[in-house]
C-alpha positions as MATLAB code, in Angstrom:
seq = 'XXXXXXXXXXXXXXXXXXXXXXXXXXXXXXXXXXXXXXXXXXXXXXXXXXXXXXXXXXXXXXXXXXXXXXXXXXXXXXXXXXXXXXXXXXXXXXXXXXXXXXXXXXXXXXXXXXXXXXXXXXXXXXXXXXXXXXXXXXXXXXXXXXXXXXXXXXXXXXXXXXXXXXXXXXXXXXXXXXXXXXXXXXXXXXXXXXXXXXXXXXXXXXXXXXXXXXXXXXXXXXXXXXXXXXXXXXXXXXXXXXXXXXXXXXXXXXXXXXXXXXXXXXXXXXXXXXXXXXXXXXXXXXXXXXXXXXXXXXXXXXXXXXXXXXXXXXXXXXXXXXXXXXXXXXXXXXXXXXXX';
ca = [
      93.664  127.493   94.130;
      93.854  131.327   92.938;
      91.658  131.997   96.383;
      93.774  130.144   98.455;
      96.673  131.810   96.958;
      95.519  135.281   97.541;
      94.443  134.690  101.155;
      98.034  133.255  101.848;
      99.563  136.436  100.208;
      96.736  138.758  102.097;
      97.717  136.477  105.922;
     101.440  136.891  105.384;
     101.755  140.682  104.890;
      99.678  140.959  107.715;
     101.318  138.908  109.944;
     105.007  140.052  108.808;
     105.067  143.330  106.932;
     108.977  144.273  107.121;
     110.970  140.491  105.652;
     110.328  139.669  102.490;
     112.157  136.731  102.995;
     110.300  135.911  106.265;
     106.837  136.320  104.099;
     108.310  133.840  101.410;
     108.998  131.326  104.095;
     106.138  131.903  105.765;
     103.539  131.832  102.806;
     105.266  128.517  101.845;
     103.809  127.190  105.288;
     100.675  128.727  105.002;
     100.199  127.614  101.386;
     100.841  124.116  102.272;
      98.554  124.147  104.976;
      95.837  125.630  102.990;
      96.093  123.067  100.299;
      96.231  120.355  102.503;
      92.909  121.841  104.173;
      91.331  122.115  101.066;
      91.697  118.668  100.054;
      90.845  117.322  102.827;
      87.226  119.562  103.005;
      86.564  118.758   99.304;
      84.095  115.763   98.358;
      85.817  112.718   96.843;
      84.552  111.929   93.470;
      83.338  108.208   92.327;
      83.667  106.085   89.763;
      80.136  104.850   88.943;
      79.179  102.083   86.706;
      75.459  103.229   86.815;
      73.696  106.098   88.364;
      70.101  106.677   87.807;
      68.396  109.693   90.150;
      65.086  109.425   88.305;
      65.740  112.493   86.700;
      62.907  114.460   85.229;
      64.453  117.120   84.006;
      64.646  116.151   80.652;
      67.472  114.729   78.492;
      68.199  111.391   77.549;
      68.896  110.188   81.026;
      64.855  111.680   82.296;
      62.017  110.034   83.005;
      58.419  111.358   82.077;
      56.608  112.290   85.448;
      53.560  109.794   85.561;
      50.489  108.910   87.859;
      50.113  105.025   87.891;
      46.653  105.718   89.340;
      45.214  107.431   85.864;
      47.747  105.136   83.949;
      49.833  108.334   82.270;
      53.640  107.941   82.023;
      54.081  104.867   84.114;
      57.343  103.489   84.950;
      56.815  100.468   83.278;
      57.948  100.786   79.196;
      60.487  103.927   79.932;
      63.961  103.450   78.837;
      66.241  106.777   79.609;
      69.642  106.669   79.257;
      71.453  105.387   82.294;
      75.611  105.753   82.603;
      78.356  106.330   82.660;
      78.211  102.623   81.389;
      76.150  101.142   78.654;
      74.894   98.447   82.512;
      71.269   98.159   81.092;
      69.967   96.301   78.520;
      66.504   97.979   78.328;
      63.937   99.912   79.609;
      61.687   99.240   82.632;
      59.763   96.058   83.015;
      56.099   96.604   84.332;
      54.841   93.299   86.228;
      51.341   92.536   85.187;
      49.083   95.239   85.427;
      51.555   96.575   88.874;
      52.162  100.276   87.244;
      54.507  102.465   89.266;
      55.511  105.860   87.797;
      58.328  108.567   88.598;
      56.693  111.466   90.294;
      58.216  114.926   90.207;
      58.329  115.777   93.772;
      61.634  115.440   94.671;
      64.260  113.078   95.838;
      64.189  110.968   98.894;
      66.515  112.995  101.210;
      69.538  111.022  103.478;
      71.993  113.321  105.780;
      75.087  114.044  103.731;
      74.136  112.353  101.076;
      74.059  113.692   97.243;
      70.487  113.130   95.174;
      68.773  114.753   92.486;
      65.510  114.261   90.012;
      62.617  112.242   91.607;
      61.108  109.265   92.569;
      59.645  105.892   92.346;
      56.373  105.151   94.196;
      52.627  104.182   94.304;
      49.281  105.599   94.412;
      46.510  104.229   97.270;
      44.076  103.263   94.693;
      39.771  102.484   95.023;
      40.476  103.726   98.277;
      41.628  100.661   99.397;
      45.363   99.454   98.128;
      48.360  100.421   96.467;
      50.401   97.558   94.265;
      53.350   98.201   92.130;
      56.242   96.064   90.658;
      58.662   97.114   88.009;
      62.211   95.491   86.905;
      64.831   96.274   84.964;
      67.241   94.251   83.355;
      71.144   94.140   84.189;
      73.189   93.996   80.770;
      74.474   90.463   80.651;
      73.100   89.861   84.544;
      75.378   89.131   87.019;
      77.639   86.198   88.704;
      76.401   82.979   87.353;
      79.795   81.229   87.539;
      81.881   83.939   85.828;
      85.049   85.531   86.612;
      85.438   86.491   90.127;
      83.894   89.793   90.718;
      82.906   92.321   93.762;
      80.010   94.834   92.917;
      78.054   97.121   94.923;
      74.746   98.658   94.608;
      72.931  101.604   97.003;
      69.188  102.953   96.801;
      67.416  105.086   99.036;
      64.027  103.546  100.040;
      61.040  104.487  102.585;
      59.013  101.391  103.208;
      56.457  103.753  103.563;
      53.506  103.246  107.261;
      50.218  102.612  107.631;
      48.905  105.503  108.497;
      45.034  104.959  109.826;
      45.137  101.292  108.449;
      45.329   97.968  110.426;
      48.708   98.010  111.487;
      49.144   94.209  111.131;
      48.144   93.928  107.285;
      51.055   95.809  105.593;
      51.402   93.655  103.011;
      54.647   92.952  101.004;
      56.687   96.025  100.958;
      60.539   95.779  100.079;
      63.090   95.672   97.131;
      63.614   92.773   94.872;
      66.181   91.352   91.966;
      65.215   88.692   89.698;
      67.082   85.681   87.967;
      65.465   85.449   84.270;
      62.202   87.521   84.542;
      59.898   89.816   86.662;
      57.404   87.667   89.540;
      57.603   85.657   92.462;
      59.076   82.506   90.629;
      61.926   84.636   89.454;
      63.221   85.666   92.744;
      66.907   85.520   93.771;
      66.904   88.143   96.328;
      64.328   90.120   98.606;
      64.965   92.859  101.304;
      61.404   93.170  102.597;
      58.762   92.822  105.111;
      55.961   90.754  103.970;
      53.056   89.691  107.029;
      51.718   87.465  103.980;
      54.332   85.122  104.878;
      54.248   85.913  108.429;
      57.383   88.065  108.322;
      57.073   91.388  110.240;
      60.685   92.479  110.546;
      62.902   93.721  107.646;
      64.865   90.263  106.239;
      67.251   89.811  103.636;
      66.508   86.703  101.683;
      68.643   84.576   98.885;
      67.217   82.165   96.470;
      69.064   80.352   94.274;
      68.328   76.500   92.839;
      69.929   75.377   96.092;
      66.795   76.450   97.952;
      66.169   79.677  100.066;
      68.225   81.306  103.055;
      67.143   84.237  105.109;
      68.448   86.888  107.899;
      66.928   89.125  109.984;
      68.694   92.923  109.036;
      70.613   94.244  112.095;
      69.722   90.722  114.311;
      65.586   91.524  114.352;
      63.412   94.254  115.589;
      63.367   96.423  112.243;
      59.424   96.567  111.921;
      57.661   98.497  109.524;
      56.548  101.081  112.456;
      60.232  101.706  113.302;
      61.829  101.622  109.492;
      59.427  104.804  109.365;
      61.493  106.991  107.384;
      63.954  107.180  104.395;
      66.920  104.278  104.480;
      70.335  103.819  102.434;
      70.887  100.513  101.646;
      74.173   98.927  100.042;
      74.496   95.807   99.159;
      77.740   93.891   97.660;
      78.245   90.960   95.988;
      81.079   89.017   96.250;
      80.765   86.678   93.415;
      83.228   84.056   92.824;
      83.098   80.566   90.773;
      85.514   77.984   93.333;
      83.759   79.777   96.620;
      80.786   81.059   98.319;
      79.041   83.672   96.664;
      78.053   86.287   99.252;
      75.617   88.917   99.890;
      76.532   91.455  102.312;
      73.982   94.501  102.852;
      74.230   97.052  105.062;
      71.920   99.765  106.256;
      72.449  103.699  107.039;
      76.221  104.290  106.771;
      77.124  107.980  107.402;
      80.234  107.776  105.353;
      82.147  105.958  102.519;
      84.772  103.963  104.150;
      83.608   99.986  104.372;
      85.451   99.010  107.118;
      83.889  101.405  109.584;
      80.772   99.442  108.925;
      79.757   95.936  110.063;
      77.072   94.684  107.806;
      73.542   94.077  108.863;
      72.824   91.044  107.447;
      75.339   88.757  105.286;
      74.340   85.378  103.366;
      76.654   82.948  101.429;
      75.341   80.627   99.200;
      77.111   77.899   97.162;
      79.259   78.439   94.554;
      78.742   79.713   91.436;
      74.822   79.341   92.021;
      73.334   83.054   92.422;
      72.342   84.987   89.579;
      71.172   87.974   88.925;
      69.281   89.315   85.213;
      66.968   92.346   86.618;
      66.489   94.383   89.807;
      62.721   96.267   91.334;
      62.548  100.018   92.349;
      60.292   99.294   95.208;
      57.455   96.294   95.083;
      54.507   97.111   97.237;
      51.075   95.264   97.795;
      49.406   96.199  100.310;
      45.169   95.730  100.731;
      44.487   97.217  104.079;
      42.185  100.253  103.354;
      42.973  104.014  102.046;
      44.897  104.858  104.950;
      48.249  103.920  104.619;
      51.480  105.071  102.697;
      52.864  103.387  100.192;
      57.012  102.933   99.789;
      59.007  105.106   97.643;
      62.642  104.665   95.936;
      65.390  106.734   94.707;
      69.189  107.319   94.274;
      70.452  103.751   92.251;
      73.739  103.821   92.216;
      76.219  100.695   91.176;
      80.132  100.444   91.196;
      83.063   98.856   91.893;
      83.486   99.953   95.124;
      81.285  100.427   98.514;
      82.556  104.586   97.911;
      81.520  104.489   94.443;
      78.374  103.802   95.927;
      77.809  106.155   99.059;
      79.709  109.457   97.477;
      79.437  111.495  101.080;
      79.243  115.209  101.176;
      82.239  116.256  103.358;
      81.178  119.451  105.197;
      83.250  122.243  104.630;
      84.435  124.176  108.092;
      83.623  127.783  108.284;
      85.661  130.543  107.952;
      86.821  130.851  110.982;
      87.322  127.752  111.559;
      89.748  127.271  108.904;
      91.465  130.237  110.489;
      92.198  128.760  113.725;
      93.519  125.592  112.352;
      96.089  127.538  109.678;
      97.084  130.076  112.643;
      97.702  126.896  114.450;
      99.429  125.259  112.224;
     102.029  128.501  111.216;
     102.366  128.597  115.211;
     103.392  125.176  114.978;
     106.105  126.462  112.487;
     107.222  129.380  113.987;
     108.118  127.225  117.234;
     109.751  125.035  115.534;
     112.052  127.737  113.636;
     113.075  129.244  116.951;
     113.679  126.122  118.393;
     116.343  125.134  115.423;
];
């Protein structure tokens, strides 16, 4: 504020050195216009219920940097802080002997989009396959029959190529949540590809004790060869006890307002019947040969709202730039005072 003060002062002298009164007047329209600017430029800040970059930097909230292939620091057992809300109930949940660990090589990167610490992925082990699956679990789990309630979730996640390796045996490669424990009989939800099951493009798929229901993400076509490259997904739950309980996800928004986004894939499921106790970083299996790259996953981030969720860098104009609009807007204002 004491910046845009002094370059209102700094503008009005320049532009009307005899009036003092004229200055006053003139700084008032300036100054509004600058704060105005200046509010709209800055980054909104969220309200997160959970926010977990992977950090490594030490702290409460860091992980220890591991290598899943010798076995040090793996995911699996590590239990770092996690706020602003107490929203786990303990550390990470290694599946079997699945180790993933938190490497220290940065964050997956999005365009405009904030990220920090490191991130989740697996090694290409016996020169042959990578396999990794870790939970953690939700404090008190989610829907179930409860009170009505709307909660979103975003992760960054690269599903990871082939590389040299057969391109048809990718394996299972996608994120997962659970419903009482870590494994295939746990399931409730899966945003994958998986050419075990004969599934080659990226599908959203509900389980609940009313059986399973699937959709292909954006209508079909999303293959592993063109999901190449680093993805946000958001998904909300609509939970509610006398109605459908729906799962909306949807993939690559460029900004924080909902409704300019349709979402990619949407199941409903009967009432009061999905439940959710843990959720996966990224679960990968894949036994095609040395020559492929496994997934990686970064960026959880839950909330009450899709913007909690997707907190969007706003660029700020340049300089000049934020010239021309203010020396617009007084010229605005000085028509307008010769007019009345």
């Amino acid at each position: 504020m004491r910046k845009i003060q002094a370059v209102v002062s700094l503008a009005s002298k320049a532009l009307v050195p005899g009036c003092a009164t004229d200055r006053r007047r003139l700084m008032r329209v300036m100054g509004t216009a600058m704060v105005a600017l200046s509010a709209f430029t800055m980054p909104a800040k969220a309200a997160l219920l959970a926010y977990d970059p992977f950090d490594v930097d030490g702290g409460p909230s860091a992980y220890l940097a591991g290598d899943d292939n010798t076995g040090i620091n793996v995911l699996g057992g590590q239990n770092p802080t996690i706020g602003p809300t107490p929203f786990y109930a303990g550390g990470w949940i290694q599946s079997g002997g699945d180790a993933q660990a938190v490497r220290d090589v940065g964050s997956l990167a999005y365009p405009l989009f904030p990220q920090s610490g490191g991130l989740v992925t697996d090694s290409v082990q016996f020169d042959c396959c990578s396999f990794g699956r870790s939970g953690r679990e939700i404090n008190g789990g989610l829907g179930g029959g409860r009170e009505p309630q709307t909660i979103y979730q975003s992760f960054l996640i690269d599903f990871g190529s082939q590389g040299t390796d057969d391109p048809t045996q990718f394996g299972f490669r996608g994120y997962e949540m659970w419903n009482g424990g870590i494994g295939d009989s746990f399931r409730s939800l899966q945003l994958s590809v998986n050419h075990f099951s004969g599934v080659n493009e990226l599908t959203l798929q509900v389980t609940t004790g009313s059986g399973t229901q699937a959709a292909l993400v954006n209508g079909g076509g999303l293959t592993l060869d063109v999901l190449e490259g680093v993805h946000l997904v958001v998904l909300a739950f609509d939970f509610n006890p006398s109605e459908d309980d729906i799962v909306r996800m949807y993939l690559d928004p460029t900004d924080s307002i909902e409704a300019n986004w349709a979402a990619a894939a949407s199941i409903a499921v009967d009432e009061s019947d999905l439940f959710i106790t843990h959720h996966s970083a990224i679960s990968n299996f894949t036994f095609s040969g040395g020559g492929h790259i496994p997934g990686r996953f970064d960026e959880v981030r839950w909330g009450d709202t899709f913007a909690d969720v997707t907190p969007f860098l706003t660029p700020v104009p340049e300089p000049a730039a934020m010239w021309l609009l203010l020396v617009g807007l007084l010229g605005i204002g000085v028509a307008r005072r010769r007019r009345g």
